[in-house]
mmCIF file as Biopython writes it, N, C-alpha, C and O atoms, coordinates in Angstrom:
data_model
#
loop_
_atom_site.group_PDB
_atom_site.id
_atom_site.type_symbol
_atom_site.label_atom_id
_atom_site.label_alt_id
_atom_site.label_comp_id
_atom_site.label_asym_id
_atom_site.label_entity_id
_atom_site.label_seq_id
_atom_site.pdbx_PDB_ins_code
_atom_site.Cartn_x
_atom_site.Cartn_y
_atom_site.Cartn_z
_atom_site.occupancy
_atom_site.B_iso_or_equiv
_atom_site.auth_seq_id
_atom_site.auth_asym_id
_atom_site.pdbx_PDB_model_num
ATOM 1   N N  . UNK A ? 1  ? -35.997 1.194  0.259   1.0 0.0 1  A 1 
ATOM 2   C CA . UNK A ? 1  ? -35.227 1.494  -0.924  1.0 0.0 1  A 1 
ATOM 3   C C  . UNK A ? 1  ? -33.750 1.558  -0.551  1.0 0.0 1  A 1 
ATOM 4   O O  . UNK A ? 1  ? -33.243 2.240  0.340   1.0 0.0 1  A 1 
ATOM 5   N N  . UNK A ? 2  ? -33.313 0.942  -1.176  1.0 0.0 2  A 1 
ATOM 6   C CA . UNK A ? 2  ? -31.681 0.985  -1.214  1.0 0.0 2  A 1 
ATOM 7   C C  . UNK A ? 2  ? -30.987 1.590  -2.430  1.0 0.0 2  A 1 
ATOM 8   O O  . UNK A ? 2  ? -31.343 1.407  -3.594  1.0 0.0 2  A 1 
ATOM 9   N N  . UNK A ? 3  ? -29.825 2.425  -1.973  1.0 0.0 3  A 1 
ATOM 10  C CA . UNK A ? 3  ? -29.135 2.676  -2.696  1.0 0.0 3  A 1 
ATOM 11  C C  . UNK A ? 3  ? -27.173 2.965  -2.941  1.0 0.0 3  A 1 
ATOM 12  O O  . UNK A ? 3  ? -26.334 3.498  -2.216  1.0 0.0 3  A 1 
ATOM 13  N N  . UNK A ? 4  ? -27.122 2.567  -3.768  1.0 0.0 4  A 1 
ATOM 14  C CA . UNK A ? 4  ? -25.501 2.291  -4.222  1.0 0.0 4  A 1 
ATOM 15  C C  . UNK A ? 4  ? -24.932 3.475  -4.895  1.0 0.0 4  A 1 
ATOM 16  O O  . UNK A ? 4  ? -25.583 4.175  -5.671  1.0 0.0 4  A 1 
ATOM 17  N N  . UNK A ? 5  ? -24.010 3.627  -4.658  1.0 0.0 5  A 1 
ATOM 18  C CA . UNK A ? 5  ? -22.709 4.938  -5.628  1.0 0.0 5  A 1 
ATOM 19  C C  . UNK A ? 5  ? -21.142 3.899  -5.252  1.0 0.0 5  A 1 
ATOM 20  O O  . UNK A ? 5  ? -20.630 3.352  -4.276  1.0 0.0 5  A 1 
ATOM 21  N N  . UNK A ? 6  ? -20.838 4.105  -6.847  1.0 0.0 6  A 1 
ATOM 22  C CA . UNK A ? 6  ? -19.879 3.728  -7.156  1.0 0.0 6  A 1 
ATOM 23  C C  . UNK A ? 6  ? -19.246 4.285  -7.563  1.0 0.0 6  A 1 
ATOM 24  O O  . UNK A ? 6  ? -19.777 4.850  -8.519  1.0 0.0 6  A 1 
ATOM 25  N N  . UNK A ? 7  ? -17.560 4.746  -7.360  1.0 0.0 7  A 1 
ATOM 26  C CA . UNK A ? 7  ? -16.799 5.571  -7.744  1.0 0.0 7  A 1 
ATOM 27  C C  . UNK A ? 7  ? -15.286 5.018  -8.263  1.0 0.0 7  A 1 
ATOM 28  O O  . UNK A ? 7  ? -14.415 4.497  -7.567  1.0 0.0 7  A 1 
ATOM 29  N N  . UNK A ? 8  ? -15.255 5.365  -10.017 1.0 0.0 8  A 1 
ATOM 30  C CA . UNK A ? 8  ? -13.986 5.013  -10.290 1.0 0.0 8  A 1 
ATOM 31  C C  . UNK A ? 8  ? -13.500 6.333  -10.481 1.0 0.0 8  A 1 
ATOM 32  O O  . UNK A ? 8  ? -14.015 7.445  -10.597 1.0 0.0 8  A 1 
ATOM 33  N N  . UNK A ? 9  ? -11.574 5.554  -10.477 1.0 0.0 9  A 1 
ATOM 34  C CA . UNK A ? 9  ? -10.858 7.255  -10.958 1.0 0.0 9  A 1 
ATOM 35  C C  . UNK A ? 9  ? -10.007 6.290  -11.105 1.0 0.0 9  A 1 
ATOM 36  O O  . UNK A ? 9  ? -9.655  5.282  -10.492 1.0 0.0 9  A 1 
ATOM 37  N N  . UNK A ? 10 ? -9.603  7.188  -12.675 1.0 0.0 10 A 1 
ATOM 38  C CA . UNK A ? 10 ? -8.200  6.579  -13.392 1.0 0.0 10 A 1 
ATOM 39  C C  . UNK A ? 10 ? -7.225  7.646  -13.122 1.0 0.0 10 A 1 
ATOM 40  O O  . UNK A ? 10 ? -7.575  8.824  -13.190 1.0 0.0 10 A 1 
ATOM 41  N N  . UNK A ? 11 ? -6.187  7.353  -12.861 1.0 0.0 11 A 1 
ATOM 42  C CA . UNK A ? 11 ? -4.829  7.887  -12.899 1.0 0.0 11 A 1 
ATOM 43  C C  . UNK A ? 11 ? -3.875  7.816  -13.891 1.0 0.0 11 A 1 
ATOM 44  O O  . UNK A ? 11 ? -3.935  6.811  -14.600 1.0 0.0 11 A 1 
ATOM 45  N N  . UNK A ? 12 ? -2.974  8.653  -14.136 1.0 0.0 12 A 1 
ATOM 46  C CA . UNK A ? 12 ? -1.941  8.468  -14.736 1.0 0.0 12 A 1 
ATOM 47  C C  . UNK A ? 12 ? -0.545  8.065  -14.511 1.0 0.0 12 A 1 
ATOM 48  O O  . UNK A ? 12 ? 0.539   8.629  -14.662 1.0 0.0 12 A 1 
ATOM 49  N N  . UNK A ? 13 ? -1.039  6.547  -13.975 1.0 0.0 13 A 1 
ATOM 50  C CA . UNK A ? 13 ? 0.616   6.405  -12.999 1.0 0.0 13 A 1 
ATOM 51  C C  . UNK A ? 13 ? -0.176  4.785  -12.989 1.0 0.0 13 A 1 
ATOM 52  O O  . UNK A ? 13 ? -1.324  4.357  -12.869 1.0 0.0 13 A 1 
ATOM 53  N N  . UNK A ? 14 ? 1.698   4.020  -13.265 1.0 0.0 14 A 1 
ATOM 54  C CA . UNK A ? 14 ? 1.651   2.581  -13.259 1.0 0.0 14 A 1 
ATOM 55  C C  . UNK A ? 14 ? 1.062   1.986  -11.757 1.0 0.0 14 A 1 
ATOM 56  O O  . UNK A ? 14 ? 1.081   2.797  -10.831 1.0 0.0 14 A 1 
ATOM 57  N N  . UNK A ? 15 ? 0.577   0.703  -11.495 1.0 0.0 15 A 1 
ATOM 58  C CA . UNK A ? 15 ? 0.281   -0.062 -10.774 1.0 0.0 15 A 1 
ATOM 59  C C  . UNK A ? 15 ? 1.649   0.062  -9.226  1.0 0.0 15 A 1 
ATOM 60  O O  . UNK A ? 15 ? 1.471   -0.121 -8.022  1.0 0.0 15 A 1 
ATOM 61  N N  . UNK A ? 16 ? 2.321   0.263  -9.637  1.0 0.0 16 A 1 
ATOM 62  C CA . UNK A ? 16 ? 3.197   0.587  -8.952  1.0 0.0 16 A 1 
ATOM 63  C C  . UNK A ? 16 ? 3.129   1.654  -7.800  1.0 0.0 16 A 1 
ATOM 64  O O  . UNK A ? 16 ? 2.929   1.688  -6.586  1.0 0.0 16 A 1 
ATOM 65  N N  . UNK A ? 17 ? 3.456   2.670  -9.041  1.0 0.0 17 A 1 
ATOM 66  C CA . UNK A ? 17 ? 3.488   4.073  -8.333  1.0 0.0 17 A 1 
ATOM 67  C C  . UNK A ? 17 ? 2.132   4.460  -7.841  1.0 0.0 17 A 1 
ATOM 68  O O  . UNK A ? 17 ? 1.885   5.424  -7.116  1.0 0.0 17 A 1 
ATOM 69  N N  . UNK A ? 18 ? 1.219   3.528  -8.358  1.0 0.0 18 A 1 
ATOM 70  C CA . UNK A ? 18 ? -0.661  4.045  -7.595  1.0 0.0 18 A 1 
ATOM 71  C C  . UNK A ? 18 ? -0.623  3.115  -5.946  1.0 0.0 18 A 1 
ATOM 72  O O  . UNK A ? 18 ? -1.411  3.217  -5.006  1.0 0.0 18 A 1 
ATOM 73  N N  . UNK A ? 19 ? 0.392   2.386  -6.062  1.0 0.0 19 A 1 
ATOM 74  C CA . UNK A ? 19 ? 0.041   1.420  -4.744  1.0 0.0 19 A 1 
ATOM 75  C C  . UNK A ? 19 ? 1.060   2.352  -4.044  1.0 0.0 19 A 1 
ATOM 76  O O  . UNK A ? 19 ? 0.604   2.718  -2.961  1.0 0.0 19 A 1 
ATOM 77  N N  . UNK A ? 20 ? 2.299   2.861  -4.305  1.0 0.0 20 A 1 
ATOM 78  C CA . UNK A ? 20 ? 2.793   3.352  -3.179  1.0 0.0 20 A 1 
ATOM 79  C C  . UNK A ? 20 ? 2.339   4.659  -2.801  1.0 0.0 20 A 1 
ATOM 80  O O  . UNK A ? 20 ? 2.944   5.168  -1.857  1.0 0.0 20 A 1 
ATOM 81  N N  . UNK A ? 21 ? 1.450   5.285  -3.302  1.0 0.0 21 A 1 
ATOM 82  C CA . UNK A ? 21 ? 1.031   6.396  -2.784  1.0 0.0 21 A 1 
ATOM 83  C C  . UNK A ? 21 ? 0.092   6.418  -1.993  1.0 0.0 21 A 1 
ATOM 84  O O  . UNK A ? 21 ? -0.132  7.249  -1.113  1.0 0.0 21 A 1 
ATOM 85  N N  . UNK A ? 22 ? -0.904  4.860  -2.478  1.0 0.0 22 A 1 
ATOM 86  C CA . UNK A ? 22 ? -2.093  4.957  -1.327  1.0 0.0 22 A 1 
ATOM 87  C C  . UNK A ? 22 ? -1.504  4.163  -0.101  1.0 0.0 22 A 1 
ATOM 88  O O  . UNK A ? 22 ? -2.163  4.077  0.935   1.0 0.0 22 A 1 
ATOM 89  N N  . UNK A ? 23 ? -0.182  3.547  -0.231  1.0 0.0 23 A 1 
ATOM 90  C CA . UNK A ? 23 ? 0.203   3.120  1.263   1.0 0.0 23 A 1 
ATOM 91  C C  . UNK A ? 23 ? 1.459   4.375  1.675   1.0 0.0 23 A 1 
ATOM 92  O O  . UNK A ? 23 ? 1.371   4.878  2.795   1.0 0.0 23 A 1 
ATOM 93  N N  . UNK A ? 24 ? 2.344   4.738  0.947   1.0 0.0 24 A 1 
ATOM 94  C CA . UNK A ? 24 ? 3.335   5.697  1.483   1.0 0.0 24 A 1 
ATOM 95  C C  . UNK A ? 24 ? 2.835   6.640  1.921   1.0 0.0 24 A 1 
ATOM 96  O O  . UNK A ? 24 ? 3.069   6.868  3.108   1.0 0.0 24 A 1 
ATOM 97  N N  . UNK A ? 25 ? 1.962   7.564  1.188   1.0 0.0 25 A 1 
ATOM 98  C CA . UNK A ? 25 ? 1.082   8.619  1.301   1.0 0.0 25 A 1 
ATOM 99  C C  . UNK A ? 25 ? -0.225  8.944  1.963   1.0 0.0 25 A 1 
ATOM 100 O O  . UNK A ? 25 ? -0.945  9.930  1.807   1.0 0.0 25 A 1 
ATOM 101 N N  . UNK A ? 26 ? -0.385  7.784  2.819   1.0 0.0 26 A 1 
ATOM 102 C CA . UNK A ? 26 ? -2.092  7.518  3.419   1.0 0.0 26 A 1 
ATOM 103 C C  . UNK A ? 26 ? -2.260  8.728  4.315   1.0 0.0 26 A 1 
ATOM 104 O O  . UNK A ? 26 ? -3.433  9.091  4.405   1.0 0.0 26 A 1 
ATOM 105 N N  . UNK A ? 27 ? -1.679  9.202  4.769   1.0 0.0 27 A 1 
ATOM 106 C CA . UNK A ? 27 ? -1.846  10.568 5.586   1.0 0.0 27 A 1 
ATOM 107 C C  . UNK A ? 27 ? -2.126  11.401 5.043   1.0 0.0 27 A 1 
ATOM 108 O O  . UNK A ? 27 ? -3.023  12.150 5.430   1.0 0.0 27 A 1 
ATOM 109 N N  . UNK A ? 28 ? -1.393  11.598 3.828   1.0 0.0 28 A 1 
ATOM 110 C CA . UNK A ? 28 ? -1.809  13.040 3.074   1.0 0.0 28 A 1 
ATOM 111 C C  . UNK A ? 28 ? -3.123  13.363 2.154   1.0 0.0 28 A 1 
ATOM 112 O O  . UNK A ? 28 ? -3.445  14.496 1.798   1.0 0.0 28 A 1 
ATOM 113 N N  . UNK A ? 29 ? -4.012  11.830 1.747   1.0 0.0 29 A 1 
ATOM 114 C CA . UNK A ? 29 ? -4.856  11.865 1.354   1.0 0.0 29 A 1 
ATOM 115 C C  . UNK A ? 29 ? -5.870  11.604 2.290   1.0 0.0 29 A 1 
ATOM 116 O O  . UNK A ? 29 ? -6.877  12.278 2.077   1.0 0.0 29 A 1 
ATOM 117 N N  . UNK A ? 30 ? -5.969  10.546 3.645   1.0 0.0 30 A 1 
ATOM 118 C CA . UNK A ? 30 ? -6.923  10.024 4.055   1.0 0.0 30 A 1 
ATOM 119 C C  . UNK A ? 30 ? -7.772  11.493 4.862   1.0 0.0 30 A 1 
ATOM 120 O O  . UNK A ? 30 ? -7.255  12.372 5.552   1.0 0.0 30 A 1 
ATOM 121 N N  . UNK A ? 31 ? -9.035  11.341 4.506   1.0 0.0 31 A 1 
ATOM 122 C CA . UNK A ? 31 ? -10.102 12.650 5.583   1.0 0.0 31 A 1 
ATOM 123 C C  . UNK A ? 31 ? -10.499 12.357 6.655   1.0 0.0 31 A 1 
ATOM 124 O O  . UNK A ? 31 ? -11.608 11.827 6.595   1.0 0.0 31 A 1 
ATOM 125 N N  . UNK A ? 32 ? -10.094 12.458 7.659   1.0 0.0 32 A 1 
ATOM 126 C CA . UNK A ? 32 ? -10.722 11.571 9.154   1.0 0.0 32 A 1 
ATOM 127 C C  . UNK A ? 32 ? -12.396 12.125 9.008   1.0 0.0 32 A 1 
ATOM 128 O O  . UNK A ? 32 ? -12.659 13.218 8.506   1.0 0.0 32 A 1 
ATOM 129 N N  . UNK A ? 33 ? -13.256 11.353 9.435   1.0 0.0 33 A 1 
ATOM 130 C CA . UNK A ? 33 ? -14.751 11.574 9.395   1.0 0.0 33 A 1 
ATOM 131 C C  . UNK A ? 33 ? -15.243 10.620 9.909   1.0 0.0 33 A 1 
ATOM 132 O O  . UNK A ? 33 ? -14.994 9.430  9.718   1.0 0.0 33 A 1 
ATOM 133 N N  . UNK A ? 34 ? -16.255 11.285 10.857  1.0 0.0 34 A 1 
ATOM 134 C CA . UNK A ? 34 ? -16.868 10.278 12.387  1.0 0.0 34 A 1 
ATOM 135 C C  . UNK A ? 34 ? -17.557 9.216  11.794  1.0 0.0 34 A 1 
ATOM 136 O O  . UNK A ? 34 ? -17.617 8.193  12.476  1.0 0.0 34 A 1 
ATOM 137 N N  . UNK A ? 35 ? -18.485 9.192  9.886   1.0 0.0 35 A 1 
ATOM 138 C CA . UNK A ? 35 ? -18.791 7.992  10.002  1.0 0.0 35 A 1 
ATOM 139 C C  . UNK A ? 35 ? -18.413 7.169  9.560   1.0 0.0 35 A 1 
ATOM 140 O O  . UNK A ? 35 ? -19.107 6.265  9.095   1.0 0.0 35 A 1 
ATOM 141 N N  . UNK A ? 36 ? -16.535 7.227  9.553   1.0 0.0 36 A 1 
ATOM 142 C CA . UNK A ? 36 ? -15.399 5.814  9.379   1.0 0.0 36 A 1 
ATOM 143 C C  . UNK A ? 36 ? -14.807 6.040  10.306  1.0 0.0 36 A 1 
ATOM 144 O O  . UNK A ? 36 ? -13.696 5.539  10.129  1.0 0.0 36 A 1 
ATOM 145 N N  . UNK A ? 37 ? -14.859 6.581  11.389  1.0 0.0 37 A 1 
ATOM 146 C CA . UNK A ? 37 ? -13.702 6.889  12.825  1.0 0.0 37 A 1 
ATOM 147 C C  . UNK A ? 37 ? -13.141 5.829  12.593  1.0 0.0 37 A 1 
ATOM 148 O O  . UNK A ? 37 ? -13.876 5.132  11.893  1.0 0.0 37 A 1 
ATOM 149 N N  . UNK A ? 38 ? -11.832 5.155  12.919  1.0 0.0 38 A 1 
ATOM 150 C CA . UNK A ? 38 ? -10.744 4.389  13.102  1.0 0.0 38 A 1 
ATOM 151 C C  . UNK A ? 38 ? -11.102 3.425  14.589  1.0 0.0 38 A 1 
ATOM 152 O O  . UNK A ? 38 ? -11.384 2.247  14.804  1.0 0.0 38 A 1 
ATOM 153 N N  . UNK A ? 39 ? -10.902 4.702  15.459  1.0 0.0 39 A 1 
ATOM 154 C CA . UNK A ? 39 ? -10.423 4.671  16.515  1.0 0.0 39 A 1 
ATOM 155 C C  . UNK A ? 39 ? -11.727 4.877  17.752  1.0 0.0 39 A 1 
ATOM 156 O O  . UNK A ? 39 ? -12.845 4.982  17.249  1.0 0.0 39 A 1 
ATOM 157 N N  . UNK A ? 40 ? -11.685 4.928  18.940  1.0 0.0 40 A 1 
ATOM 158 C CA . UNK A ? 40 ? -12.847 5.493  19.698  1.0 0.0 40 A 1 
ATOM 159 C C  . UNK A ? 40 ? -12.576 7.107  19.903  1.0 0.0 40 A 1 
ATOM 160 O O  . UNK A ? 40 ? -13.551 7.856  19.947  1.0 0.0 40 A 1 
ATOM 161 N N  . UNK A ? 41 ? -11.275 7.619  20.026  1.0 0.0 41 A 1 
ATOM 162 C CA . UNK A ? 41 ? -10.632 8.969  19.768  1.0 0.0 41 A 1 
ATOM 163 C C  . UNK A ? 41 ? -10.557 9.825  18.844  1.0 0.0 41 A 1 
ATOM 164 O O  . UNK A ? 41 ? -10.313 11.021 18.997  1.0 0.0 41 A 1 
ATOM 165 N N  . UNK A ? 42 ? -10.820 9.104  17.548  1.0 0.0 42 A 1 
ATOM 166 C CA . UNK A ? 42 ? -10.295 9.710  16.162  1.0 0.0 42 A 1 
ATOM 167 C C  . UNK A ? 42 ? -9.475  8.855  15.437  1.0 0.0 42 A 1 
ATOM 168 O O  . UNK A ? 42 ? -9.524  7.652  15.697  1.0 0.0 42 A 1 
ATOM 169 N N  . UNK A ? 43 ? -8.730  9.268  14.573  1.0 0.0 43 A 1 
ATOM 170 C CA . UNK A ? 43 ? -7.810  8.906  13.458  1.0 0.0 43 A 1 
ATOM 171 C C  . UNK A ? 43 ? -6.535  9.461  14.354  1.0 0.0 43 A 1 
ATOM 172 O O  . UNK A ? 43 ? -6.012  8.536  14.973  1.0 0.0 43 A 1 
ATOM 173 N N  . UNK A ? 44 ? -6.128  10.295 14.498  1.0 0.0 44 A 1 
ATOM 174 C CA . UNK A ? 44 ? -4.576  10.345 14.889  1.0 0.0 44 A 1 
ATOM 175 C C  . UNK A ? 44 ? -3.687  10.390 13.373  1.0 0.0 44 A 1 
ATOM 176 O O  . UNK A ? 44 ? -4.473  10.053 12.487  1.0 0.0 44 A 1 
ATOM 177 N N  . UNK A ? 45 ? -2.903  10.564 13.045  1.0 0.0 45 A 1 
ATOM 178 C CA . UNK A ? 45 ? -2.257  10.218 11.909  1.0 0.0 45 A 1 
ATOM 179 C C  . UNK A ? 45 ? -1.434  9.090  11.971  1.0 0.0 45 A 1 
ATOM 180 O O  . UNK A ? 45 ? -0.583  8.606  12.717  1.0 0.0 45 A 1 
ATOM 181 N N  . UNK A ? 46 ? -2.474  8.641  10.026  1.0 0.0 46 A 1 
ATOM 182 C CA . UNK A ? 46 ? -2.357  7.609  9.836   1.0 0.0 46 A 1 
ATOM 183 C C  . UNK A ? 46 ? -0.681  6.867  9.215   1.0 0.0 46 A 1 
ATOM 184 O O  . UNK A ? 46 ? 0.180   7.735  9.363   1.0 0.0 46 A 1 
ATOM 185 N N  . UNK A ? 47 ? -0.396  6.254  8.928   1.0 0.0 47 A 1 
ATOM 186 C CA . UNK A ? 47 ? 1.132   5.519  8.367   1.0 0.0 47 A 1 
ATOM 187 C C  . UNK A ? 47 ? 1.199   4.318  8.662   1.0 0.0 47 A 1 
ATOM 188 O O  . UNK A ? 47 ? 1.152   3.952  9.837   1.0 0.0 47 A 1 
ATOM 189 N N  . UNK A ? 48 ? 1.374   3.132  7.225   1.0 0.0 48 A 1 
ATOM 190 C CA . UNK A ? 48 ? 2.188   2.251  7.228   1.0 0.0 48 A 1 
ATOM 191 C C  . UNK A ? 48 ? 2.844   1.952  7.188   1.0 0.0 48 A 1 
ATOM 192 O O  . UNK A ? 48 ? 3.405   2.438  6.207   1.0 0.0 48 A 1 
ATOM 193 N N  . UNK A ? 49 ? 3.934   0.727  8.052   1.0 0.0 49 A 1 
ATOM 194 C CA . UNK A ? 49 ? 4.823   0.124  8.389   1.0 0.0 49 A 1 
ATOM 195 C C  . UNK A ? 49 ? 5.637   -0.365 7.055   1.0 0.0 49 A 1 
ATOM 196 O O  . UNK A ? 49 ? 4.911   -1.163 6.461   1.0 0.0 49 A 1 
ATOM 197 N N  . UNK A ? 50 ? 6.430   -0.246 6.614   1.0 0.0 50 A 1 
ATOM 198 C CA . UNK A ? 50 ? 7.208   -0.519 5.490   1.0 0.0 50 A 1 
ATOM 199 C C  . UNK A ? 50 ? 7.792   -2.287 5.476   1.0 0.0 50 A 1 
ATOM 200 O O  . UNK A ? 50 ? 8.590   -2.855 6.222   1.0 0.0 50 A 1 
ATOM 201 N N  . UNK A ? 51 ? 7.326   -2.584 4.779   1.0 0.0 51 A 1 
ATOM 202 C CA . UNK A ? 51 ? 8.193   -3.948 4.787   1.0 0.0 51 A 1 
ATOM 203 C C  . UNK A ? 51 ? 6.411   -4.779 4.181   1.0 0.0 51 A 1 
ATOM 204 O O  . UNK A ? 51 ? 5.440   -4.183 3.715   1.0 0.0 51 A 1 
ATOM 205 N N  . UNK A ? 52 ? 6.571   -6.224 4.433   1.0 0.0 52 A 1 
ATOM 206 C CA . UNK A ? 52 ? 5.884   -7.365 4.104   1.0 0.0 52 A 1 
ATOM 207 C C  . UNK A ? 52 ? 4.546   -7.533 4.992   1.0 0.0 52 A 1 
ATOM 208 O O  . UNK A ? 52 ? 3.426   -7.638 4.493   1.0 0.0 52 A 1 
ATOM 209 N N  . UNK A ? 53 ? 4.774   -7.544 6.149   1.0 0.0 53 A 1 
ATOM 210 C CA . UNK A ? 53 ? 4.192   -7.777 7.604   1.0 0.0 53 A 1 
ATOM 211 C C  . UNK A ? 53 ? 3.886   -6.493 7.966   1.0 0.0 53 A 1 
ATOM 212 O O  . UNK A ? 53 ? 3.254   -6.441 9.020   1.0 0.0 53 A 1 
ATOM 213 N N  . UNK A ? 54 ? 4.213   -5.024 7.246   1.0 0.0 54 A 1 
ATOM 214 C CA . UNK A ? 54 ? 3.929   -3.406 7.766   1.0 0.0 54 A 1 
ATOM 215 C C  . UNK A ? 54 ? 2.424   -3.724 8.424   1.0 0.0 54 A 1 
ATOM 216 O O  . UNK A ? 54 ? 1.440   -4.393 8.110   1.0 0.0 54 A 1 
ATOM 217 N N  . UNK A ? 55 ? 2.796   -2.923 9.427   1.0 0.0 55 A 1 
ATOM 218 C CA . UNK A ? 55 ? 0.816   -2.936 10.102  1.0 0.0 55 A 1 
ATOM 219 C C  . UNK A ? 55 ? 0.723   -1.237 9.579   1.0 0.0 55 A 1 
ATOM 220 O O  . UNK A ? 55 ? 1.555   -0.386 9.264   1.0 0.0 55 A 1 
ATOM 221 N N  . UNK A ? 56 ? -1.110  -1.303 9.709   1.0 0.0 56 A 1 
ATOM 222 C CA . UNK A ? 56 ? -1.476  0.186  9.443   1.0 0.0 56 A 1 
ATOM 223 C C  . UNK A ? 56 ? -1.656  0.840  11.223  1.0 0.0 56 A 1 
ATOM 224 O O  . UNK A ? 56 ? -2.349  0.431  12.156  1.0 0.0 56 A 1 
ATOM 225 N N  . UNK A ? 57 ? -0.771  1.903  11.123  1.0 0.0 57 A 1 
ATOM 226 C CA . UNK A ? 57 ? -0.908  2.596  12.514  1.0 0.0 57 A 1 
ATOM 227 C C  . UNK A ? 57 ? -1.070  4.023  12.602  1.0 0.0 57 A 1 
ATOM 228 O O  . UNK A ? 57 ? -0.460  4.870  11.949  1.0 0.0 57 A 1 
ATOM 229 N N  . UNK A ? 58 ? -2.232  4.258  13.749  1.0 0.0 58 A 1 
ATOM 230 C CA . UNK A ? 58 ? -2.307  5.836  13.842  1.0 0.0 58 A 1 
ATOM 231 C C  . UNK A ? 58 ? -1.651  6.062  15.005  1.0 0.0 58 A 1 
ATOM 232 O O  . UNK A ? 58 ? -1.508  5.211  15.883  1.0 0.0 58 A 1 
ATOM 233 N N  . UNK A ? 59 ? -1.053  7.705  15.066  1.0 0.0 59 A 1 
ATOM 234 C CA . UNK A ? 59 ? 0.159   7.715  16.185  1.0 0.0 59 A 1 
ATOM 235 C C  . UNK A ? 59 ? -1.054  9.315  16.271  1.0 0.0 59 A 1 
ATOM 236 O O  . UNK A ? 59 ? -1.705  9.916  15.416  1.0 0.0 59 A 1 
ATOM 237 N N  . UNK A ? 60 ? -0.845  9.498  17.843  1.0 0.0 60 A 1 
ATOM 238 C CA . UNK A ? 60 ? -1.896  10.474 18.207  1.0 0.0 60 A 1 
ATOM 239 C C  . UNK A ? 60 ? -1.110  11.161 18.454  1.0 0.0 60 A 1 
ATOM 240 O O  . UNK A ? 60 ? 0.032   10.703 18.396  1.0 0.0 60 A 1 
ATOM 241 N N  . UNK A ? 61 ? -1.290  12.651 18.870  1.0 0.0 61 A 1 
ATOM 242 C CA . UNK A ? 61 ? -0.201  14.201 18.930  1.0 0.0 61 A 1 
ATOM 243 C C  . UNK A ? 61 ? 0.289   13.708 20.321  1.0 0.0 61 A 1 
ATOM 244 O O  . UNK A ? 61 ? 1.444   14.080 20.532  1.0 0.0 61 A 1 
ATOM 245 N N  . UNK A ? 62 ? -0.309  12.905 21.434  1.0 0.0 62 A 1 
ATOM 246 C CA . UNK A ? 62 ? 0.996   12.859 22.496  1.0 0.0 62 A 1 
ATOM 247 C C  . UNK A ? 62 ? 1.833   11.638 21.984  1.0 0.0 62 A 1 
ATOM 248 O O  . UNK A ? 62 ? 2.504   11.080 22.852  1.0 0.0 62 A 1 
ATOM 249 N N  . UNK A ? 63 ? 1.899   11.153 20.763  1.0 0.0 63 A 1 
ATOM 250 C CA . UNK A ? 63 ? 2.577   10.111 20.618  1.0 0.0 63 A 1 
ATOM 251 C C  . UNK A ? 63 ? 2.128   8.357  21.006  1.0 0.0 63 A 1 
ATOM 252 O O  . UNK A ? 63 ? 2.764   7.345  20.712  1.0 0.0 63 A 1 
ATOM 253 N N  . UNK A ? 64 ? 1.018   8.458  21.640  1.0 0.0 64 A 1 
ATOM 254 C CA . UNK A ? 64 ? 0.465   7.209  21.289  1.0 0.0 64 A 1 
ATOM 255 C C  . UNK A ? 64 ? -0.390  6.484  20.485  1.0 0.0 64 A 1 
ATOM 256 O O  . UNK A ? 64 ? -1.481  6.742  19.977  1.0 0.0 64 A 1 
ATOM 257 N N  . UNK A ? 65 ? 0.459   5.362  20.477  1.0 0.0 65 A 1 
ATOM 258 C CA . UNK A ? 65 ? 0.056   4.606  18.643  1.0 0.0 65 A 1 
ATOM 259 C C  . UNK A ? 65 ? -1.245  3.503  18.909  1.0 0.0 65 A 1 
ATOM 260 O O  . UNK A ? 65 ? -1.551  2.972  19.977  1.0 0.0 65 A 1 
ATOM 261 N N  . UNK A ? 66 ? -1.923  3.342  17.514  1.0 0.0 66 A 1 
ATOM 262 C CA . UNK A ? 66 ? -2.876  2.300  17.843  1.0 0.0 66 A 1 
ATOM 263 C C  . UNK A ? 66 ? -3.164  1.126  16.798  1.0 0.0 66 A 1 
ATOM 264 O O  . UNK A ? 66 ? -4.241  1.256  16.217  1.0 0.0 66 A 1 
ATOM 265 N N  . UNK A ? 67 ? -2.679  0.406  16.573  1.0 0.0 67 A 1 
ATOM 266 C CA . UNK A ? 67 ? -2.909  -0.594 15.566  1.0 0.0 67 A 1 
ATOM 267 C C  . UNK A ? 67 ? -4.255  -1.116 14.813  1.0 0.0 67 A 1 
ATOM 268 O O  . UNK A ? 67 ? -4.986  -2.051 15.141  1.0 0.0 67 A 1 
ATOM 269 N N  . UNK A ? 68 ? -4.346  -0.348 13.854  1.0 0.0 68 A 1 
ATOM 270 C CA . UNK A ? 68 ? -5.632  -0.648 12.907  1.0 0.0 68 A 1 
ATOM 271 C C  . UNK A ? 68 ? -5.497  -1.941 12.468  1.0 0.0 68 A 1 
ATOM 272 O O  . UNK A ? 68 ? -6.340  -2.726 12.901  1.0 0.0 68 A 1 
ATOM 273 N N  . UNK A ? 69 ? -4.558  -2.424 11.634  1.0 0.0 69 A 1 
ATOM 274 C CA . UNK A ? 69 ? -4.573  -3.756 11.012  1.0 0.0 69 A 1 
ATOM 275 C C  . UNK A ? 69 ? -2.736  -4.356 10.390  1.0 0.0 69 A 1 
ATOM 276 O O  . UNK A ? 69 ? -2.596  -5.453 9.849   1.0 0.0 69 A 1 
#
């Protein structure tokens, strides 16, 4: 048996302002949890690179970074 959950959520905020929060803001919402780990370490905190080409990167508390995508 298989099974699916699907989850919508509407907001009150243009196409715009919903995209820069899930890329400006990815730290403050994302939950690190072992069964999406990132990393072989953890998540580290997360932040994207600003611009066209921004990569997604976690930077760990001694300061080393690791390139998700």
């Amino acid at each position: 048996m298989t099974s699916q959950v699907y989850v919508a959520l509407r907001v009150p905020a243009n196409p715009l302002r919903a995209f820069e929060a899930f890329t400006d803001e990815i730290a403050l919402w994302w939950q690190p949890s072992r069964l999406f780990q990132l990393t072989p370490r953890g998540d580290g905190r997360l932040a994207f690179e600003p611009g066209v080409d921004g990569r997604l990167m976690s930077t760990f508390e001694n300061g080393e970074e690791f390139e998700i995508g």
